[in-house]
C-alpha positions in Angstrom: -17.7 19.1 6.9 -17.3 17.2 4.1 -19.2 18.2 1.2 -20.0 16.2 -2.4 -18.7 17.2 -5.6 -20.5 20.4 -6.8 -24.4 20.4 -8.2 -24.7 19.3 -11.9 -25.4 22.7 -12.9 -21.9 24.1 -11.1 -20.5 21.2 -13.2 -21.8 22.4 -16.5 -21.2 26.0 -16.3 -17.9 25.6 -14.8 -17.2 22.3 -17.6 -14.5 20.7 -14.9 -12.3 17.7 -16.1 -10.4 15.1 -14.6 -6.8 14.9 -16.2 -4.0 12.0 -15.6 -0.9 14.3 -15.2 2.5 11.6 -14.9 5.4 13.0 -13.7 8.8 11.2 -12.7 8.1 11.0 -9.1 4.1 10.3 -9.1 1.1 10.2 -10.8 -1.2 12.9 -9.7 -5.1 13.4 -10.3 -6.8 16.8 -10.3 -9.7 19.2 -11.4 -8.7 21.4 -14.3 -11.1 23.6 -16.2 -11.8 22.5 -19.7 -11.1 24.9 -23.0 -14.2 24.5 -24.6 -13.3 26.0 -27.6 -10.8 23.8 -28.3 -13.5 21.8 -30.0 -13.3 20.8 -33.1 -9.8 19.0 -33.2 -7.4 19.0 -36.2 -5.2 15.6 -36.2 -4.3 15.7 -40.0 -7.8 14.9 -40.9 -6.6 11.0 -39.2 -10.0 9.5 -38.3 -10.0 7.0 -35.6 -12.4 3.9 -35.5 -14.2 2.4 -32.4 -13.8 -1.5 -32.9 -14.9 -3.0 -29.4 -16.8 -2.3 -26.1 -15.7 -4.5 -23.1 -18.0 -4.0 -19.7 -18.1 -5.7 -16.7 -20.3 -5.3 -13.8 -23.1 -3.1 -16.0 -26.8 -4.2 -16.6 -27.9 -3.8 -19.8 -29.5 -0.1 -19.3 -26.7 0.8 -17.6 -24.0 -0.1 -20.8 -27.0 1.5 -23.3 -26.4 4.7 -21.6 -23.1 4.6 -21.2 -22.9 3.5 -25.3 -24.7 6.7 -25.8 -22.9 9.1 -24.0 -19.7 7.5 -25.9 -21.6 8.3 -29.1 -22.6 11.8 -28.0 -19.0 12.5 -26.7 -17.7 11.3 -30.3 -20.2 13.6 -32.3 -18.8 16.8 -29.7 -14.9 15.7 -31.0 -15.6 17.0 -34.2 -16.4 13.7 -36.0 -12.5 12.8 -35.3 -14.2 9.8 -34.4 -16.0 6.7 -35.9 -18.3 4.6 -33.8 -21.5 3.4 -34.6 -23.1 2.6 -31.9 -25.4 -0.1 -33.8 -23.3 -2.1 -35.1 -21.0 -2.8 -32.2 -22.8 -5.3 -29.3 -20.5 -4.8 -26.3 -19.1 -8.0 -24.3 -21.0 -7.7 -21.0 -19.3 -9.6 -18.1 -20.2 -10.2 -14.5 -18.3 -7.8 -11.6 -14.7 -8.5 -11.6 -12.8 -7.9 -8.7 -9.0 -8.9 -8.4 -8.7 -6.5 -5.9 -10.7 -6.8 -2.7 -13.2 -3.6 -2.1 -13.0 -2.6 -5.6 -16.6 -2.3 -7.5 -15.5 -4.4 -10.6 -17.5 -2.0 -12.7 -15.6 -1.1 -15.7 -16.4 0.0 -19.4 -13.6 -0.1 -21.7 -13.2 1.7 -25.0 -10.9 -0.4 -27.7 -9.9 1.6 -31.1 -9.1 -0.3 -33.6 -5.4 -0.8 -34.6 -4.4 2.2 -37.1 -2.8 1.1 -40.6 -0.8 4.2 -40.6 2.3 4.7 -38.2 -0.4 7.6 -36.1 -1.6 5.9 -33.0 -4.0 7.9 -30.8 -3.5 11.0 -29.6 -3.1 10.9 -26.0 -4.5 14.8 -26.0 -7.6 12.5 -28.0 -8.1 10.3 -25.8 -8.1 12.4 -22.6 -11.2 14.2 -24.0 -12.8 11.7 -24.7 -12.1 10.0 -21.3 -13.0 13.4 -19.7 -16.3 14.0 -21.5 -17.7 10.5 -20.2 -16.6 10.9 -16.9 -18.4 14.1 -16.7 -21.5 13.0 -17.8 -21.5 9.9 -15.5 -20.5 12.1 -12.5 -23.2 14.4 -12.9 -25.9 11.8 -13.7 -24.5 10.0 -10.1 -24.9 13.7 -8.9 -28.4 14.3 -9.6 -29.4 10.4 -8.5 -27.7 11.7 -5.3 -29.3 14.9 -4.4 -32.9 13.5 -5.9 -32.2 10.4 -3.7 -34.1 8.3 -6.2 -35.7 5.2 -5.0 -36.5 3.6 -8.5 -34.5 3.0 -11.4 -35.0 5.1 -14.2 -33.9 4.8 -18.2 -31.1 7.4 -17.0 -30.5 5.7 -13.5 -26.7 4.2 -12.8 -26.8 2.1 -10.2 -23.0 3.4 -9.3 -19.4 4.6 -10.2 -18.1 3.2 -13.3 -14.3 2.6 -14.4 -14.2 4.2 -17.7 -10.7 3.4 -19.7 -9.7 4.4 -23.3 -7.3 2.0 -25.2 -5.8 2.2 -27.8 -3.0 0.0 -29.4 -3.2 -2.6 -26.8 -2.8 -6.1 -28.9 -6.2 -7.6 -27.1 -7.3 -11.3 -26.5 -9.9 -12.8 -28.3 -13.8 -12.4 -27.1 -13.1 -15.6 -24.9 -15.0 -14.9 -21.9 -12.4 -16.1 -20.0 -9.6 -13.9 -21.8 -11.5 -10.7 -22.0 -12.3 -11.4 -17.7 -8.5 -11.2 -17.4 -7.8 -8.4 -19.4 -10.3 -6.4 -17.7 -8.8 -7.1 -15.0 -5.4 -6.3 -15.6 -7.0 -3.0 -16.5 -8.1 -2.6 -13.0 -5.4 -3.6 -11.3 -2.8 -1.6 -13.4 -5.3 1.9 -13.0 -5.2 1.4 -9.0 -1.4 0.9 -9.3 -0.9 3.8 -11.6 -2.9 6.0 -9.4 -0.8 4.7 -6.4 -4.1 3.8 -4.7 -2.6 1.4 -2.3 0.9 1.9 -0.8 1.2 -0.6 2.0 2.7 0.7 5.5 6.1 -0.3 6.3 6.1 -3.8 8.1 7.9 -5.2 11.0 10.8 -6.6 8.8 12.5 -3.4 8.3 11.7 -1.9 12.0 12.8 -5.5 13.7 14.0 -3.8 16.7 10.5 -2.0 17.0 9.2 -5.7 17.9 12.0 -6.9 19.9 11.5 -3.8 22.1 7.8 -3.9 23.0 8.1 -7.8 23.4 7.9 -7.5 27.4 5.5 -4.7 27.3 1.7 -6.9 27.1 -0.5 -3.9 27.5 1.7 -1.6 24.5 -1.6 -2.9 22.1 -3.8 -3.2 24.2 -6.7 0.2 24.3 -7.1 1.7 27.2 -10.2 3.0 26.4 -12.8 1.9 23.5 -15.7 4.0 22.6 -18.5 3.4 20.0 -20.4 7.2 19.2 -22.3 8.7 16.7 -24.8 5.5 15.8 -27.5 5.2 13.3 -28.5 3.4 10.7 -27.0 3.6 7.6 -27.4 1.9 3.9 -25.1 1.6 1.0 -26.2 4.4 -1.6 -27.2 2.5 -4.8 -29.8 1.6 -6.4 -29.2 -1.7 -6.6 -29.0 -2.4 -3.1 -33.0 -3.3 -1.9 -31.2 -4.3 1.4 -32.4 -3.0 4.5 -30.7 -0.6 6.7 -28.3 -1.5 9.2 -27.3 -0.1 12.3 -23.7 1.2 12.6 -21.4 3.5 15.2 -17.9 5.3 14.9 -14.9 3.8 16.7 -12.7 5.4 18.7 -9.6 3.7 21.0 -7.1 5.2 23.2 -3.9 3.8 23.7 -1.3 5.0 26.5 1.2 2.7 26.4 1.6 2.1 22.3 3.9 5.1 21.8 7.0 4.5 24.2 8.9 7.8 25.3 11.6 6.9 23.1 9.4 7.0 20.3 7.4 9.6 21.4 10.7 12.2 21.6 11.6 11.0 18.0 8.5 11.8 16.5 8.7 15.5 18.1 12.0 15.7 16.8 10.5 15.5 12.9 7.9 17.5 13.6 10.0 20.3 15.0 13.0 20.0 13.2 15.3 19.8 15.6 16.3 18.6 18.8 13.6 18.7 21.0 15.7 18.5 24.2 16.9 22.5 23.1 13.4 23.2 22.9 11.5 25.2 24.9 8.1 24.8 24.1 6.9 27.9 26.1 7.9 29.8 23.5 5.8 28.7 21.2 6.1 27.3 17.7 9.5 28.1 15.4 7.9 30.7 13.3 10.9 29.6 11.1 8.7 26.6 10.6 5.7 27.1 11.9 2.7 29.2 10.2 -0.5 31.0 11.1 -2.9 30.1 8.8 -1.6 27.4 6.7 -3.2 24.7 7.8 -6.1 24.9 5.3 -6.1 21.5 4.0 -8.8 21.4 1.4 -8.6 20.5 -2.1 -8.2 23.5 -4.4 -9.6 24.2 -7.7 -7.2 25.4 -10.7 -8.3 28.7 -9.7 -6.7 28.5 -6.5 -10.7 28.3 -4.9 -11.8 26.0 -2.3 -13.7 23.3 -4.9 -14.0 20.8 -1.6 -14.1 21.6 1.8 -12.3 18.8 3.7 -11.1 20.5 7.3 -8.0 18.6 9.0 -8.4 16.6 12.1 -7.1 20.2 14.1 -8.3 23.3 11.6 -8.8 26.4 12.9 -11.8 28.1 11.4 -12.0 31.7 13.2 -9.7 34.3 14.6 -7.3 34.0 17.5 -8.1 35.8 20.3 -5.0 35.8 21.7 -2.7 36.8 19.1 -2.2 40.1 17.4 -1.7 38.4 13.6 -5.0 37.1 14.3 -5.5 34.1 11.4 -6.4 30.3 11.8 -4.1 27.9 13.8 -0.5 27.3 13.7 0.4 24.7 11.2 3.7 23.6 9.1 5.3 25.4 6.4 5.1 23.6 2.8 8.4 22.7 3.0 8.4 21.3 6.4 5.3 19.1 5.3 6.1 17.8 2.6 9.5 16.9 4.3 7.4 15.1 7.7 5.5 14.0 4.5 7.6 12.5 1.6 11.2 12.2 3.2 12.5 9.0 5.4 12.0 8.9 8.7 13.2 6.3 11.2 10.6 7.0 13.9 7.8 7.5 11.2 8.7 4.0 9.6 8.9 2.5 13.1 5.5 3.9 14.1 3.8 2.6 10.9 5.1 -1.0 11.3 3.4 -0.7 14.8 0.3 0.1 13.1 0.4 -2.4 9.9 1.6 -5.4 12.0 -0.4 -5.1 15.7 -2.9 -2.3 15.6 -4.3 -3.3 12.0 -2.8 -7.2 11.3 -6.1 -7.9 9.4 -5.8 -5.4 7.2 -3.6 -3.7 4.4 -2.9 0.1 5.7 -1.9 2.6 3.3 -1.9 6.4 4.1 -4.3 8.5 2.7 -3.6 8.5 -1.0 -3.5 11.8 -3.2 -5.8 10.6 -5.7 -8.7 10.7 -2.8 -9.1 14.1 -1.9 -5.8 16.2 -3.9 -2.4 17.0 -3.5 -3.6 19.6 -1.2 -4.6 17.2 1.6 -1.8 15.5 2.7 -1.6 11.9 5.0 0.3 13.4 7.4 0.1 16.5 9.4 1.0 18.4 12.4 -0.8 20.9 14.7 0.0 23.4 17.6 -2.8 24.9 19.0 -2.0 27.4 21.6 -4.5 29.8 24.3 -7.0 31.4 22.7 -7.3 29.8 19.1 -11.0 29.1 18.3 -11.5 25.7 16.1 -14.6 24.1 14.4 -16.3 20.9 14.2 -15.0 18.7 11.4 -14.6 15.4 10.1 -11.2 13.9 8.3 -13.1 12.6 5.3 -16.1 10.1 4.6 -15.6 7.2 1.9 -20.0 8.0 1.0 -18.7 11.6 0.4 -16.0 11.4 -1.5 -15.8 13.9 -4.7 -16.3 11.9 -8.2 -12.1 11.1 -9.2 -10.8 7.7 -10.3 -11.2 6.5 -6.5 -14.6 6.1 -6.5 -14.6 5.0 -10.0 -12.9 1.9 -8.8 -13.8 1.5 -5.2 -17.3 3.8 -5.5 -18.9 5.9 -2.7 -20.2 3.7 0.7 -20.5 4.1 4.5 -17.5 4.1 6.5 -16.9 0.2 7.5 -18.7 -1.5 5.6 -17.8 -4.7 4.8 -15.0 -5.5 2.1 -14.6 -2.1 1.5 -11.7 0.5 2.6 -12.1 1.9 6.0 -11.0 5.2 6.4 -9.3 5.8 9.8 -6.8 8.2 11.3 -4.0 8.0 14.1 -3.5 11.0 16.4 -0.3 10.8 18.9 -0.1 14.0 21.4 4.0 14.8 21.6 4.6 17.1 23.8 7.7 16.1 26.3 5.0 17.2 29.5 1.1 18.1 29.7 0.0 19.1 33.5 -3.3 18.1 33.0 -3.3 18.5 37.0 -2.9 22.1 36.3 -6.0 22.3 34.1 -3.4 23.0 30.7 -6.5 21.5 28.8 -6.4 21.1 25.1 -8.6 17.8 24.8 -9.7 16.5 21.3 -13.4 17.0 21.6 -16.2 14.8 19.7 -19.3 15.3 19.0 -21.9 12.9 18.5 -23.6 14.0 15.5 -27.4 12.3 15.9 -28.1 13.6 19.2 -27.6 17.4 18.5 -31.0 19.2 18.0 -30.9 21.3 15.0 -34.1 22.4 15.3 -33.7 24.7 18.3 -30.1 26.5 17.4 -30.3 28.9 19.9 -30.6 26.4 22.8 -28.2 24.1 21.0 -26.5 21.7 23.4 -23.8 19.5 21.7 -23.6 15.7 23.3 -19.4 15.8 23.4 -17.0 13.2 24.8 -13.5 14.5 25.4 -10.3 13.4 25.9 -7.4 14.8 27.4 -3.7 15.0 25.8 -1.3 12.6 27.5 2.3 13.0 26.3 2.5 9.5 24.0 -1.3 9.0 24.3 -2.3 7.5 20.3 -6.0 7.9 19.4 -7.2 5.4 16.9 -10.3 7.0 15.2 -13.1 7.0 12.1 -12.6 9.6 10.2 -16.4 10.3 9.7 -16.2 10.9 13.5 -17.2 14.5 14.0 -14.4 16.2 16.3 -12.5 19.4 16.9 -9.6 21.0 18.9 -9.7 22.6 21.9 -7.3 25.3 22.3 -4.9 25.0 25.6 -5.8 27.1 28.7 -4.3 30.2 30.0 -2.4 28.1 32.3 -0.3 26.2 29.9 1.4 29.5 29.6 1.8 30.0 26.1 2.6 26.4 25.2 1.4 24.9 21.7 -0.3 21.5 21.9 1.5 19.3 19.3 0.5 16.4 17.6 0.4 14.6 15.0 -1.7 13.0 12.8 -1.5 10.1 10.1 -4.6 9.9 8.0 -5.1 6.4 7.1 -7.2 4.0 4.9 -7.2 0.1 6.4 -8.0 -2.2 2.6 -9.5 -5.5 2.9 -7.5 -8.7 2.2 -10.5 -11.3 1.3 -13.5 -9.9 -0.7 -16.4 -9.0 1.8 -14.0 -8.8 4.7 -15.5 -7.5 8.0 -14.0 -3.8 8.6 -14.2 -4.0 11.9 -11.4 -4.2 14.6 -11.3 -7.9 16.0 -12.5 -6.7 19.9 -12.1 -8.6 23.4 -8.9 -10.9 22.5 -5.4 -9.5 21.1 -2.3 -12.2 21.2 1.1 -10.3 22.0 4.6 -10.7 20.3 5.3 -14.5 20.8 3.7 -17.9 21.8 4.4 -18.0 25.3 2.2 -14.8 26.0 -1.4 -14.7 27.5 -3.6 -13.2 24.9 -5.0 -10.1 26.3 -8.6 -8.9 27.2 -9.5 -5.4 25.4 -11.4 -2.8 28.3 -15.3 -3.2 28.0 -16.8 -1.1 25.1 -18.1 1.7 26.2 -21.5 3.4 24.3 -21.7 6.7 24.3 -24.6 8.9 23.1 -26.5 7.8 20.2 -24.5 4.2 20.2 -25.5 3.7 23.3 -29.3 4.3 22.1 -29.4 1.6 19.5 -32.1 -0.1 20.8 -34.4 2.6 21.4 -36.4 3.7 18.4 -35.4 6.7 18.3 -33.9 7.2 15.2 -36.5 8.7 12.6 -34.8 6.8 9.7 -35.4 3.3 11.3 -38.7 1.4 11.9 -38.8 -1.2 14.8 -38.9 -4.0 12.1 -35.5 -2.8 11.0 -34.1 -2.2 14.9 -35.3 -5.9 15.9 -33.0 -7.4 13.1 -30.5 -5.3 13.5 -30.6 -6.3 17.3 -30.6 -10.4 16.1 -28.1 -9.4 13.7 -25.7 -8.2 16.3 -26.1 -10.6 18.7 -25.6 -13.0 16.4 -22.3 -11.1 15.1 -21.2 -10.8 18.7 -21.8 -14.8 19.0 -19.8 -16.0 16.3 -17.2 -13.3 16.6 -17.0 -14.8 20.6 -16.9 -18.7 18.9 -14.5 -17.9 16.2 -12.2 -16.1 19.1 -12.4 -18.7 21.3 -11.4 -21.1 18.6 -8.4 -18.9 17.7 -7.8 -19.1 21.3 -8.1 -22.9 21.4 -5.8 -23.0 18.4 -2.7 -21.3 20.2 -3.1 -23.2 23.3 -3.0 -26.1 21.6 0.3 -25.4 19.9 2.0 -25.1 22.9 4.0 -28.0 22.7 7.6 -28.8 23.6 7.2 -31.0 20.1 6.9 -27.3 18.5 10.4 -25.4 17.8 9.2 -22.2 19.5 11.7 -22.3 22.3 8.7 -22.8 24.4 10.2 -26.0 25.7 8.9 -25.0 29.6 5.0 -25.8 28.2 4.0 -29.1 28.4 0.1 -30.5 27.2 -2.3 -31.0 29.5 -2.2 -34.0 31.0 -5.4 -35.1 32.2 -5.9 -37.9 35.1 -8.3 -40.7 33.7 -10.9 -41.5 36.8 -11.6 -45.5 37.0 -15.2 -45.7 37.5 -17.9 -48.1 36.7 -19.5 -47.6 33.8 -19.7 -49.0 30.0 -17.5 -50.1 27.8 -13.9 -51.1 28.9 -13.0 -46.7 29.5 -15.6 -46.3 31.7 -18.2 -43.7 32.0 -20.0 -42.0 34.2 -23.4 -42.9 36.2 -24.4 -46.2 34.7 -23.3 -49.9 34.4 -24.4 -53.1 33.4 -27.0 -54.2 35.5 -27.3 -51.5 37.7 -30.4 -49.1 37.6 -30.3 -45.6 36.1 -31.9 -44.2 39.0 -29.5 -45.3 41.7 -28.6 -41.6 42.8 -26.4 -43.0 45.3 -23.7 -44.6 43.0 -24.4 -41.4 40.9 -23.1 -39.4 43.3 -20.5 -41.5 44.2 -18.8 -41.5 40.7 -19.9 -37.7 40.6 -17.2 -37.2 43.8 -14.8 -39.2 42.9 -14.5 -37.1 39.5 -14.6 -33.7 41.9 -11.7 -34.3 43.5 -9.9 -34.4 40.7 -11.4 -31.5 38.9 -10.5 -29.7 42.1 -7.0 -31.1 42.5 -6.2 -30.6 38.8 -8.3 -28.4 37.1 -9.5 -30.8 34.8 -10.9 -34.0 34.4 -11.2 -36.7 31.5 -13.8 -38.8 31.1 -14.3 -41.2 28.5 -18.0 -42.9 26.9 -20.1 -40.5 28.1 -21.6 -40.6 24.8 -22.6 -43.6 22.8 
């Protein structure tokens, strides 16, 4: 489970910071414990001057707050530095957002130029950065765990970008000016903190495309389920919206992962050939490791400080194994090789998820400034008879611990719209799985909302499970609660392997739906018939949305979230068909697409009575309106066309 950022009063005794650590290769975010007694500083008695506070996106409690935790933070530096808080009015600007899903809430710190050749201390300016961060981290904390429904004089209404500068040469207090500074601020601290690393795209895996041209039903799900529903709200306090009913996703495709493919990617897992391994004997313990598939961010202690379990953790004992320990995962230098190294069959994969799985989105992998260096995007599993694993989720964008990612992008449900969804990609690898033979090993989910936590003796879990098909790719949430299930005695001894990309999908267009367009996917090339996805299947609580059920909803809230998705479900079916329309259209030998066997439709024009010198249908001058029998005359005239051809023009029906 994932679990917040510790309590306010963990935070204070334990006095945690946030630190920018650069190194040549990346730049890397973590929790380090602060040396309080470092306080007060010596910089050769230099005393540094606050000359201007630039804001965007705060209300004016929020940025008199924020002014006095600067000011509190200042007076707990020693006096190192100047700022009077009442003679400086910060610039106050609307959200800005030049990328799509961030928050646009920022508060910037400007020092004044320094006459002498000393510039700020970077060791300075951390500290200071660290001390305001705290403060606004436990004071979202505490709003958090009260679950405060009013605003307060202490209430921020969410994350906040805080940024120190320091010798920047600035732009005057043009509104216009400072709006692009700020956000050049924004856009330089997400690509700093390599927030957003785009997957590799189709134009460096060409053959990837060329290959799967003749196979139509390669993107196309073969199964699509919608579990764990409820309704959900976007945790601030400005939001007065109303709830609104949401569901995890999960797909299954069989045919996205060719064999080819699949053997490749078991080749960098294992590392080596696969077609010298014999996977009855279990995982390389050369590579291979009991227990090191913990996957949680550490503390600098070397302490759990989040609990994040992987998409297959082991959390108990094997049974079946003398060294006992959790499940079988990679060595740290064989992950951060699957991880950080080239990979052909990795780069080809990810183009198949950038360009057809995900078009409508940007896909990065998980980055590290999420959850830690300790929680890698990519990982591999082996469970094998008799390993024992718990219930977990991959992560949860409303859960997310307090680190510059939800300073920019803030903390919010899983697909909501314009923000980052957070999705993972499971591919099962093994070269055979007799599934005939009962060699088991599904990846189980649960569906969270109907389990009865009341009655834990008697608990019965609502689960949906689905078997491992060598090459079978699961598309999922990662707030979907799910766990391994070990192999049975049957599959004598063999490990289950997979592998798993943890992924975030990043809007391109503020307020972007997140969700996956559903019903209609066009194949590689023009001259292909877009395909029909399977129908959406609703399983447990999803499939009780319009029940009232749910103790967090009232029927006022289920009958518009009802209209709201039928609605949604009506224009998404319009705006399809249209799309639809579109490339039908374009079919044209006039069109260099080498689609020169289409031709337009050419429709026969019926010669009928009627107005005007095109003719219509059903009347004429001089003739009655209710003459049914030259009405149906006309009306079989135009019939045998429409069953000859298909299709039938007919002009001036309308005035």
């Amino acid at each position: 489970v994932v679990t917040t950022k510790q309590n306010a009063h963990f935070l204070q005794q334990q006095n945690y910071k946030r630190r920018l650590l650069t190194t040549t290769t990346t730049t890397r975010w973590q929790l380090a414990a602060a040396n309080t007694n470092a306080y007060p500083y010596d910089y050769d008695e230099e005393k540094y001057t606050i000359e201007k506070v630039w804001t965007a996106g705060l209300n004016e409690k929020e940025i008199s707050l924020v002014v006095d935790i600067l000011s509190q933070e200042c007076q707990d530096l020693g006096g190192v530095i100047s700022f009077d808080k009442n003679s400086i009015k910060p610039l106050s600007l609307p959200p800005i957002i030049p990328i799509p899903g961030v928050l646009g809430r920022i508060f910037v710190v400007i020092f004044a130029n320094s006459s002498s050749s000393s510039s700020l201390p970077q060791e300075l300016s951390e500290n200071l950065y660290d001390g305001i961060c705290e403060q606004i981290d436990v004071l979202l904390q505490h709003q958090q765990e009260q679950q405060q429904e009013e605003e307060s004089l202490l209430s921020l209404e969410d994350s906040i970008l805080i940024a120190i500068k320091g010798d920047d040469v600035l732009p005057d207090e043009d509104e216009g000016d400072a709006e692009s500074y700020l956000a050049s601020v924004i856009e330089n601290y997400v690509q700093d903190c390599e927030m957003i690393v785009p997957l590799a795209s189709s134009s460096s895996s060409s053959s990837t495309i060329i290959r799967r041209n003749d196979d139509e039903n390669s993107f196309v799900p073969t199964m699509h389920v919608e579990l764990d529903g409820g309704y959900v709200k976007y945790p601030t306090l400005e939001s007065k919206a109303p709830s609104y009913w949401d569901s995890s996703t999960l797909l299954v495709f069989d045919n996205l992962v060719d064999d080819d493919l699949r053997k490749r990617l078991l080749d960098v897992v294992l590392g080596e050939d696969s077609n010298h391994h014999d996977a009855r004997n279990g995982p390389n313990p050369l590579r291979w490791e009991r227990g090191n598939l913990m996957d949680v961010p550490e503390n600098d202690d070397g302490g759990d400080a989040v609990v994040v379990d992987d998409s297959d953790k082991q959390d108990t004992t094997n049974t079946n194994n003398n060294d006992g320990g959790t499940g079988w995962g990679l060595k740290d230098e064989a992950l951060e090789e699957i991880c950080f190294e080239f990979h052909d069959a990795f780069q080809e994969m990810e183009s198949i998820l950038s360009e057809y799985v995900f078009p409508d989105f940007i896909v990065s992998r998980l980055p590290e400034v999420v959850l830690g260096s300790s929680v890698t995007p990519l990982t591999a599993n082996a469970p094998t008879f008799g390993d024992v694993f718990d219930y977990h989720i991959d992560a949860d964008p409303n859960s997310i611990p307090s680190s510059p990612w939800t300073d920019v992008f803030g903390r919010y449900p899983n697909r909501a719209a314009g923000k980052p969804r957070f999705m993972s990609c499971l591919v099962y690898l093994n070269d055979e799985w007799d599934n005939n033979n009962n060699w088991g090993a599904p990846t189980r989910f649960v569906d969270d909302p109907t389990v009865d936590t009341n009655d834990v003796e008697q608990l019965q879990l609502v689960t949906y499970d689905v078997e491992a098909r060598p090459g079978r790719c699961l598309i999922l949430d990662q707030d979907i609660g799910h766990t391994v299930v070990a192999p049975n005695k049957a599959a004598a001894g063999r490990p289950r392997y997979s592998l798993v990309w943890k992924l975030i999908l990043f809007p391109r267009t503020i307020g972007q739906d997140m969700n996956m367009k559903k019903n209609i996917l066009q194949p590689p090339g023009n001259n292909k018939s877009p395909l029909l996805w399977p129908p959406t299947e609703y399983f447990g609580s999803a499939n009780q949305q319009k029940s009232s059920s749910s103790s967090s909803s009232t029927e006022e809230e289920s009958k518009i979230s009802d209209d709201l998705l039928l609605y949604q479900e009506q224009e998404n079916r319009i705006i399809d068909r249209g799309d639809l329309e579109e490339k039908l259209m374009m079919m044209s030998p006039n069109n260099n697409d080498n689609n020169n066997n289409l031709k337009p439709i050419q429709a026969y024009k019926v010669n009928v009575r009627g107005t005007g010198s095109a003719g219509g249908f059903g009347v004429s001058p001089g003739r009655s309106k209710n003459k049914k029998s030259s009405l149906k005359a006309e009306a079989k005239t135009h019939s045998k066309v429409l069953k000859r051809d298909g299709v039938v023009r007919i002009d001036n029906v309308l005035s």
